[in-house]
VMD Tcl script that draws the C-alpha trace (Angstrom):
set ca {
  {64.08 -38.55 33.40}
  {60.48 -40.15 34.12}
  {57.80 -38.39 35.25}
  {57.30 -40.04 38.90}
  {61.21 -38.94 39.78}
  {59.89 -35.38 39.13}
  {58.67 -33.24 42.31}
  {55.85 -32.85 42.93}
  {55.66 -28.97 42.38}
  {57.47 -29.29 38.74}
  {55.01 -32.06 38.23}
  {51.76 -29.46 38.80}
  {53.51 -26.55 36.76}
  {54.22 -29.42 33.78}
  {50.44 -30.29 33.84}
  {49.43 -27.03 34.32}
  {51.85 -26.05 31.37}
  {50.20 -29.22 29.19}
  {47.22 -27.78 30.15}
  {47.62 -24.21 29.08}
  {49.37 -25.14 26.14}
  {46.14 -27.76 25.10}
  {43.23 -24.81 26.17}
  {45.64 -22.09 24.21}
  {45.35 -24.56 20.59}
  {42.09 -25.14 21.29}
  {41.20 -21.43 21.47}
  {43.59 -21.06 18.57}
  {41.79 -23.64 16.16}
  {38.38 -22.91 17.63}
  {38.62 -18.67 17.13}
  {41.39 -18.68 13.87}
  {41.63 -21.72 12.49}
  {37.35 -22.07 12.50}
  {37.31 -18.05 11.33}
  {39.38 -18.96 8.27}
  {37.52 -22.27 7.68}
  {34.27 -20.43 7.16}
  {36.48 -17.96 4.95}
  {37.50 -20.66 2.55}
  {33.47 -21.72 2.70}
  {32.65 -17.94 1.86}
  {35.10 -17.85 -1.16}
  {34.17 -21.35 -2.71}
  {30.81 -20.17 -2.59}
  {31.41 -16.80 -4.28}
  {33.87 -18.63 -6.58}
  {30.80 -20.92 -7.45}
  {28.60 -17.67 -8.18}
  {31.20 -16.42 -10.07}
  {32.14 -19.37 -12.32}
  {27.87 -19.88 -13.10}
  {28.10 -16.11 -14.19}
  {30.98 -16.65 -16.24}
  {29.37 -19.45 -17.87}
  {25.99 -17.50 -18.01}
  {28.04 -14.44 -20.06}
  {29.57 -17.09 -22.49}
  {26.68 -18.25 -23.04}
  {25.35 -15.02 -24.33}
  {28.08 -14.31 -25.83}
  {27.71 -17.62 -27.64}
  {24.37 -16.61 -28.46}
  {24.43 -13.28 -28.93}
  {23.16 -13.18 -32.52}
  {20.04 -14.89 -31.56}
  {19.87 -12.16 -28.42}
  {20.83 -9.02 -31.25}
  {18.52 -10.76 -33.52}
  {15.86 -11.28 -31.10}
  {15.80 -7.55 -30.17}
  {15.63 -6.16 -33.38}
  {11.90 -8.56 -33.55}
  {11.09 -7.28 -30.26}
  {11.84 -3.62 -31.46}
  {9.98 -4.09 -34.24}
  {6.89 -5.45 -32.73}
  {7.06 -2.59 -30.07}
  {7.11 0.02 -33.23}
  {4.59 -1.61 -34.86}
  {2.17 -1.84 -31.18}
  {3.39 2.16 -30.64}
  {2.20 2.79 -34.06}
  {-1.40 2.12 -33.38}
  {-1.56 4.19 -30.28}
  {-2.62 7.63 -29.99}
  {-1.01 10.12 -32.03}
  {-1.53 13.85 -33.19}
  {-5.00 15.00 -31.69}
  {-6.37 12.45 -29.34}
  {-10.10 13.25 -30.30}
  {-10.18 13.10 -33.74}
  {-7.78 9.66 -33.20}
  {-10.13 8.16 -31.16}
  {-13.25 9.34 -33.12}
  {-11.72 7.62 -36.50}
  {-10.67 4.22 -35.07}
  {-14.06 4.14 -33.29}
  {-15.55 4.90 -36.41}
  {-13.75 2.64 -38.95}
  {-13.96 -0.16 -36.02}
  {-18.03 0.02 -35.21}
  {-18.94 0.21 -39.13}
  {-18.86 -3.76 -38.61}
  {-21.39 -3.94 -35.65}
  {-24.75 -2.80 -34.85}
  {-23.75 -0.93 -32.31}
  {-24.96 2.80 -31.94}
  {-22.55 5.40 -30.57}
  {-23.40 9.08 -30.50}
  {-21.74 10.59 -28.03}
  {-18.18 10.53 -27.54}
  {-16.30 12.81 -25.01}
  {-13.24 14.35 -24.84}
  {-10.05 12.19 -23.89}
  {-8.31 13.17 -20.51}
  {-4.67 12.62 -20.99}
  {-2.91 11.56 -17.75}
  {-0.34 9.07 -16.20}
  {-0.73 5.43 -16.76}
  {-3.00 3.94 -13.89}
  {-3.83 0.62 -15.44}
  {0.12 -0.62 -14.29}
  {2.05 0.26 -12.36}
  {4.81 2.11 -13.24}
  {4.01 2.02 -16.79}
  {6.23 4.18 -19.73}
  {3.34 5.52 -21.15}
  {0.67 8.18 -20.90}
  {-2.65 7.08 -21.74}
  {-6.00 9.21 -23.25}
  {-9.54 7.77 -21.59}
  {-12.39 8.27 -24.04}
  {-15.95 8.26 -22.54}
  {-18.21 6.82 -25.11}
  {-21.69 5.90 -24.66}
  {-24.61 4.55 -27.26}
  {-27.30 1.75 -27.70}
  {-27.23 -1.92 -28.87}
  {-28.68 -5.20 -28.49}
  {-26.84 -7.86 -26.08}
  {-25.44 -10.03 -28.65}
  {-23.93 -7.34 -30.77}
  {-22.86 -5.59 -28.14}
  {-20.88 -8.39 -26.22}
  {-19.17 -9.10 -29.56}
  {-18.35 -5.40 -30.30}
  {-16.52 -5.47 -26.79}
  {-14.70 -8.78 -27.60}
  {-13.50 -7.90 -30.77}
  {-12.71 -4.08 -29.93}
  {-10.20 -5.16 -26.97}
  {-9.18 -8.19 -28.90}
  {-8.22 -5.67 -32.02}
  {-6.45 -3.42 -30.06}
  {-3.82 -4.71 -27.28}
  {-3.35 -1.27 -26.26}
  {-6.89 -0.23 -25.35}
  {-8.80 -1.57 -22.45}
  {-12.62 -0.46 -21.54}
  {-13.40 -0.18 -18.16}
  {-15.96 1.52 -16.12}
  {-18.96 -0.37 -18.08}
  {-22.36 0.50 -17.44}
  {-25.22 -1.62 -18.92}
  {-28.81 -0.64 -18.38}
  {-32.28 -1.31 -20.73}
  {-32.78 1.20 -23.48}
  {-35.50 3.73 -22.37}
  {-36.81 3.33 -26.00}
  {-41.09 3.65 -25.90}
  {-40.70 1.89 -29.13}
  {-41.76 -2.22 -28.58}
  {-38.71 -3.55 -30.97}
  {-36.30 -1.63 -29.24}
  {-37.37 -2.42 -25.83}
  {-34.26 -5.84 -25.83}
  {-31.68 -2.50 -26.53}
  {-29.58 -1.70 -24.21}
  {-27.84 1.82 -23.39}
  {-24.74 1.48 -22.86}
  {-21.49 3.85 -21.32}
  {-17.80 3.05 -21.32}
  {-14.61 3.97 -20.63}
  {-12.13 3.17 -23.28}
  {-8.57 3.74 -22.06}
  {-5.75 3.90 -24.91}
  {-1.73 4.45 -24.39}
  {-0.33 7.23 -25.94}
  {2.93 6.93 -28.23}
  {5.75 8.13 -26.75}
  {6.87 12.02 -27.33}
  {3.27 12.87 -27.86}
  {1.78 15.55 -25.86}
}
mol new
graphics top color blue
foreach p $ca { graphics top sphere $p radius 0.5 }
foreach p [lrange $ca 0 end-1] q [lrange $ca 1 end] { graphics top cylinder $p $q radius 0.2 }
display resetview
């Protein structure tokens, strides 16, 4: 049978049958066959992220003496840091590392105030309490700017802020280059200490 024998009527419904049948593959490939496409995209990507994790956790696991043995350094150093921080009575802490500390400078300080324990507010979210000693005295620039150096320098877990400089109100002519000075030294407090 060819197709110019064919009526013309069979002829129409046999396009629009081709027709039909060619827009319903279409929508078939272009809704399911597309939709399962970008599936198989979806799980070769996750199956990438998963084999880089795999090989991430072998690695480790390859290494994991170094990572055990790298810990136990970092836990040490950590108990070592948390030993110099405030323990027992703040004040009488703070007064003996100020005092064994200053012995090697010319630096005056007579007055030293009560700590105020509180939350940590030089990080943010920060494990530790910290103690802020107000401490104020006399010395000359020079000694003073190395006191400061060295002090925060010495102690990783102190910081003075707040720093107020102004010229000694000394009447006496060789103290006239002094200068008074007030600080706030801030130190953490070791953990499970009130």
């Amino acid at each position: 049978m060819t197709f110019q024998k064919i009526t013309k009527e069979k002829r129409n419904h046999l396009i629009l049958v081709a027709l039909f049948t060619m827009v319903a593959l279409g929508g078939l490939g272009f809704f399911l066959i597309r939709y399962q496409y970008n599936q198989l995209r979806v799980i070769a990507t996750d199956t990438t992220e998963a084999s880089k994790k795999l090989a991430r956790m072998k690695e480790a696991v390859l290494h994991s003496e170094e990572i055990v043995r790298r810990l136990t350094e970092v836990s040490e150093t950590l108990t070592a840091q948390e030993a110099e921080m405030v323990a027992g009575d703040p004040f009488s802490w703070g007064l003996d590392v100020l005092r064994r500390f200053r012995a090697a400078y010319k630096v005056e300080v007579p007055t030293v105030n009560q700590p105020v324990l509180g939350e940590c507010n030089l990080l943010a979210k920060f494990p530790y309490k910290q103690a802020t000693f107000t401490i104020a005295g006399s010395a000359y620039y020079h000694d003073f700017g190395r006191f400061v150096a060295d002090f925060e320098n010495q102690f990783p877990h102190m910081r003075i802020v707040n720093l107020l400089l102004n010229p000694a109100s000394s009447l006496i002519a060789a103290e006239k280059e002094k200068l008074e000075f007030k600080l706030d030294v801030v130190a953490l407090v070791r953990p499970n200490q009130n």
